[in-house]
Each structure stands twice: as C-alpha cells, then as structure tokens.
C-alpha positions, -999 to +999 in steps of 0.1 A: -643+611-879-616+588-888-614+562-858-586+541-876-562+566-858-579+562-822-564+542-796-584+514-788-594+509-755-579+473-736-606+452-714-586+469-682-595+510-692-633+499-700-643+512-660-676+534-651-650+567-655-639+558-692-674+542-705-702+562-690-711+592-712-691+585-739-705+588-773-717+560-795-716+567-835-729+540-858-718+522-886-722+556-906-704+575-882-736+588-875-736+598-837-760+572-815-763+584-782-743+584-750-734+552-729-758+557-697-742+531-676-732+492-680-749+459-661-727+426-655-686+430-659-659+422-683-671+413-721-699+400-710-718+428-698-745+449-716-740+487-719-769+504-716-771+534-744-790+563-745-807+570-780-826+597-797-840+627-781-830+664-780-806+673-754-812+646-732-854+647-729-871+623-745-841+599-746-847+557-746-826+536-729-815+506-749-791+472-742-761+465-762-735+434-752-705+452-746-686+433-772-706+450-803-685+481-792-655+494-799-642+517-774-613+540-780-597+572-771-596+601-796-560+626-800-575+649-774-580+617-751-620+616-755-634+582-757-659+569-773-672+541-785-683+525-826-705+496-835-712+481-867-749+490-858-764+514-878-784+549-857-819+532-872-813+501-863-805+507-824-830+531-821-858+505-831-841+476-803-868+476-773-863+500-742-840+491-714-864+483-687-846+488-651-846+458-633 
C-alpha cells in the first residue's frame, strides 16, 4: 500500500471514533494488528494494539506511545495507522496488562 498518498491525520481527528480499530502495518507494510483502545490524551498517550492471533482469538495486547504512529486516512476514507516498527518486533514488546 502506498501511504505517501494518504492524508495524514492532525492531533484534532486522532478521537476513540478515528483510532480505535484501525489497522496498524509495520515498517514492511506488513499488517500489525488493530488499535484496541488508547490510555492518557494528546501525544502523550499510549495506544494499546492488538497483535497476532487469527481473527481476533488468541490476540495480545501491547503499548505503543502514540507518537511512534502515523495515523492517516486512505482514498476511500479508512484510517489507519504506520510505524517504523517492524510486525516481529511489536509482537515480542511485553503484554498490555490492564491497570
């Protein structure tokens, strides 16, 4: 997917309705997981991702700061979100533990 094209996202639009469930691909364009939901606010917060798994069982929660993502909106108005993370390397972070 070519995200040069996509419309990035302004600190404003990031809001549970645009972030939560959108799509996380990697540094390879390789697809991550889904954005489960975020703690804290602004660019400070940390966006809890959902990684690996097969249609949603067996999924692990995991904590990115929300400023290692780059969340934009594709042509048909989807958004999602990159990261110069690779897949490997955020599925071996620890699990998200709920506070």
């Amino acid at each position: 997917m070519d995200h040069s094209k996509h419309i990035r996202l302004v600190e404003s639009e990031l809001n549970a309705a645009t972030r939560d469930d959108a799509t996380v691909y990697g540094a390879d364009d390789a697809k991550i997981g889904k954005v489960s939901h975020v703690h804290g606010m602004g660019m400070t917060g940390d966006v809890i991702v959902d990684v690996g798994g097969f249609l949603g069982l067996g999924t692990k929660p995991v904590s990115l700061k929300i400023n290692q993502l780059d969340f934009m909106r594709d042509e048909h108005g989807h958004v999602h979100a990159t990261t110069t993370w690779t897949k490997a390397q955020v599925e071996a972070l620890p699990q998200h533990m709920h506070s």
